[in-house]
N, C-alpha and C positions, 0 to 999 in steps of 0.2 A: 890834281887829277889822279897822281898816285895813291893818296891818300882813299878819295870815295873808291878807285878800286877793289883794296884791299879790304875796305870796308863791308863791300858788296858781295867778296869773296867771301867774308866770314859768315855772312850773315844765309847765305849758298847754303853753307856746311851746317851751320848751326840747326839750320829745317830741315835738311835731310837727316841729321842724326839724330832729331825730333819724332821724325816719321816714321824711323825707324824703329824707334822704343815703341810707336801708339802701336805698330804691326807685332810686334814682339808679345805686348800684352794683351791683344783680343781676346787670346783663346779662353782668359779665366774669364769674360764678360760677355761679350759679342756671342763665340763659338760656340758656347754653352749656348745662349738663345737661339744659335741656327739649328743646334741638334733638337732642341725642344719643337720648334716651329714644323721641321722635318715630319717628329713621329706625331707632333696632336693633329689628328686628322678631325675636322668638326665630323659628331655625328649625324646623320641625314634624317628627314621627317621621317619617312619608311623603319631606319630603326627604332626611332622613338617610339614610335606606332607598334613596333612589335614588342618593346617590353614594356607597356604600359597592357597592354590585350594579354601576355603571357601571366602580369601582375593580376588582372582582374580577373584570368581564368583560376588560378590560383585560391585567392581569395573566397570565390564564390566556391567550389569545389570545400574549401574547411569551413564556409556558412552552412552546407548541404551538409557535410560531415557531421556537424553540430547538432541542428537540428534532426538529423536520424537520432543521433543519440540521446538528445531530450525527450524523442519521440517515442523512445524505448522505454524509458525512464518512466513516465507516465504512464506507457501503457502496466509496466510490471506494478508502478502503483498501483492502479486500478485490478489489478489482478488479485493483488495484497487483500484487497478493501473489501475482496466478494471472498477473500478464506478467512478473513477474521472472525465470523459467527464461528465457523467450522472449528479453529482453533480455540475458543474461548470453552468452546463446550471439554478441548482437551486439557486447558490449564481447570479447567473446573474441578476436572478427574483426577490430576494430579493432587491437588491443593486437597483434597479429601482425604482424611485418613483412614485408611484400610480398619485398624483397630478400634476406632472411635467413632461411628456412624452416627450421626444427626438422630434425637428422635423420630423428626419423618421420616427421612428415608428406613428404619429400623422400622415403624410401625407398619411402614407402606409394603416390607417386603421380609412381613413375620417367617413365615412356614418355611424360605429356607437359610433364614439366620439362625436357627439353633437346631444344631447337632443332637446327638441320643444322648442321652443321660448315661456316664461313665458306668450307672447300676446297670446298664442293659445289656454290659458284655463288651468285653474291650475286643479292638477290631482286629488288633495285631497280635495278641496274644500276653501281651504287659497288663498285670495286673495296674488295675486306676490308669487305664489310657486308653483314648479316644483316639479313632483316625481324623487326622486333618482334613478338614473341610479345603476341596480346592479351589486353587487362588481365583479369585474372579474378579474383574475393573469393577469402580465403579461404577464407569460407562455401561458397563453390563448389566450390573445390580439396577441401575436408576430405569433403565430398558426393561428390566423384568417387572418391575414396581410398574411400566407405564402399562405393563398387560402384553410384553411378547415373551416368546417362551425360549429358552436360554439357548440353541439352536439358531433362532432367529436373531437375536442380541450380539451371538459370539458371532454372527454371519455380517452383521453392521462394520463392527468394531473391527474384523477381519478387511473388510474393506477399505476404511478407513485409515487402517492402517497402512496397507500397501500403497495407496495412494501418496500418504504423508513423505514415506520412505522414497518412493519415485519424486518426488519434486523434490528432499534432501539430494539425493545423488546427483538431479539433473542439476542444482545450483553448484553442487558443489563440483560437478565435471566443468561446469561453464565457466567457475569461478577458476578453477587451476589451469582451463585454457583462454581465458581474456575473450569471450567470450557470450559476456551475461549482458552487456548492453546492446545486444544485436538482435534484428530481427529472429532468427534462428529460434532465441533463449525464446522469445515471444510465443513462436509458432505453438513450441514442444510444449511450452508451459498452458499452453491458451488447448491446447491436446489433451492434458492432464485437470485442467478444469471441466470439460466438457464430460471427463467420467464422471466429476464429483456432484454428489446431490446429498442436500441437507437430509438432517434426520426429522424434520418438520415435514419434508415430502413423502419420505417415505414409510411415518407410522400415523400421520394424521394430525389434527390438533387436538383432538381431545386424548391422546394418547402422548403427545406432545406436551401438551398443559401437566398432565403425569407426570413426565421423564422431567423437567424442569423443575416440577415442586419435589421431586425425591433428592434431585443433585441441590438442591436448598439455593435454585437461584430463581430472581426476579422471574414471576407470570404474570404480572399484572399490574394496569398501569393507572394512575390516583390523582386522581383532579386537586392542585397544592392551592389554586387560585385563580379566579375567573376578573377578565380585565373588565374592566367597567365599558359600555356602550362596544363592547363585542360584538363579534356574529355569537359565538357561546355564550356568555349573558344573556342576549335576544332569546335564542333559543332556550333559556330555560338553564343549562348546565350551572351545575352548583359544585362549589367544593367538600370535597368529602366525595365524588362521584369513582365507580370505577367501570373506565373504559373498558369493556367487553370487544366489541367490534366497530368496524367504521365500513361503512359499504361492504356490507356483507364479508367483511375481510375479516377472521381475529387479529385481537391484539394483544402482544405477548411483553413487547419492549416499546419502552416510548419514542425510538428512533420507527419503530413500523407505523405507527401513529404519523409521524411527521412525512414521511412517504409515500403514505394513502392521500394524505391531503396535498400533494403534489402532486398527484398524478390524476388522471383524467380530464374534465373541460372544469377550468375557474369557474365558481360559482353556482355549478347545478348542484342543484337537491341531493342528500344522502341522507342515510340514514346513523344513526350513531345507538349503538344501546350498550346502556351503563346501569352498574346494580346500585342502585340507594337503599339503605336502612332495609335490605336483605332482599330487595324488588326490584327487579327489571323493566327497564324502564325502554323505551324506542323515542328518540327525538331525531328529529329533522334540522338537518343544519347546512350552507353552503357549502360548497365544497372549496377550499384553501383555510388561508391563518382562521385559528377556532379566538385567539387570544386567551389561551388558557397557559397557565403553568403545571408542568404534568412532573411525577416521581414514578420510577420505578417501587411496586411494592410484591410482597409475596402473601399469597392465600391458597389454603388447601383448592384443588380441583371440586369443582359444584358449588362454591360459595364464593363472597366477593371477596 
């Protein structure tokens, strides 16, 4: 009886000095999970709800952001695409050399290429010296050659110029304030368009036809090849042709060509007159694809 007491007693002590190490060590297991339990509070539908709407307000706000900007972007293309005639005519003027004139343009614009003859009296008082002829574009010369008078020319080219110069500044004020992709750049630029007008409007075409064969570029546009069961084969068009006009429109470049037949109603009648073997010719043809292959070419004004 002694015995299972002592026994009973040990075994007393032995679980409480058990229970007492498991209470001693919680705190590295247990305690740590109550303080976790403590601060994770589950989120509620309500906040989900708001950062997923805050996410999508976001979101759509840099789609709209995007799209303005691609929308800029396009339009300053398109703005590009309606000064490039404009420009072309200025890298033309460049590319020309002052000292070496084409024989057309020199033939075209005899009387005031040559100075007085050094015999008829020098102007400064050096003997054998002639006063320098002043400087003039050849934007100007090719204008005097098309029949306006150097007044009217220097009055083009003045224009043109300040123009050039204001859409320089205005890129380059937009470019050093981050500001070229915005509507703004759009407005001022689409302001500076609306002053500019070709020199096709305002000296004519046949005075146009001039000013282009004097700068020694393409007037006229050359039938390379006619497709088989065309509407242009139907109609008669043969290669070797040169397109004059299309609906009473001229034709100067073979992209004007391709834009007359785009435009109006598919299919109605026009008329087309093209010079053959030195004659003038009128055919009738639908209006859209001719199926023609066409070349830019060059020929004095009044022939083909």
């Amino acid at each position: 009886m002694g015995r299972r007491i002592l026994v009973g007693t040990l075994l007393i002590a032995i679980g409480a000095a058990a229970g007492a190490f498991a209470v001693r060590s919680r705190p590295a297991g247990e305690a740590a999970h109550d303080v976790v339990q403590r601060h994770a509070v589950p989120m509620s539908a309500g906040h989900d709800g708001s950062a997923a709407t805050a996410l999508g307000d976001r979101s759509a706000a840099d789609l709209e952001r995007r799209l303005r900007t691609l929308e800029a972007r396009v339009a300053a293309e398109a703005s590009a695409r309606a000064r490039l005639a404009e420009r072309c005519e200025a890298v033309a003027a460049q590319l020309a050399a002052p000292g070496s004139e084409s024989p057309q343009l020199a033939s075209a614009s005899e009387p005031a290429q040559h100075p007085p003859a050094a015999a008829e009296g020098p102007a400064d008082g050096a003997a054998g010296t002639v006063a320098a002829e002043p400087s003039i574009s050849p934007m100007e010369r090719a204008l005097a050659a098309a029949g306006l008078d150097t007044a009217a020319a220097a009055e083009i080219k003045q224009r043109r110029d300040q123009l050039m110069m204001s859409e320089m500044y205005l890129r380059d004020q937009a470019t050093r304030e981050q500001w070229i992709d915005s509507p703004r750049f759009n407005e001022e630029m689409a302001a500076l368009d609306a002053q500019r007008t070709s020199i096709r409007d305002e000296i004519g075409d046949d005075s146009y036809d001039r000013y282009l064969f004097a700068l020694g570029e393409p007037n006229r546009v050359r039938v390379d090849d006619v497709m088989a069961e065309s509407p242009a084969a139907e109609a008669g068009l043969q290669v070797g042709d040169v397109i004059v006009s299309y609906a009473d429109s001229r034709i100067f470049a073979p992209d004007e060509l391709v834009t007359q037949t785009r435009s109006g109603t598919a299919g109605e009648s026009v008329r087309v007159e093209v010079m053959r073997n030195g004659e003038r010719l009128a055919i009738d043809v639908p209006r859209g694809p001719l199926g023609l292959r066409i070349a830019a070419s060059q020929a004095a004004p009044g022939t083909s």
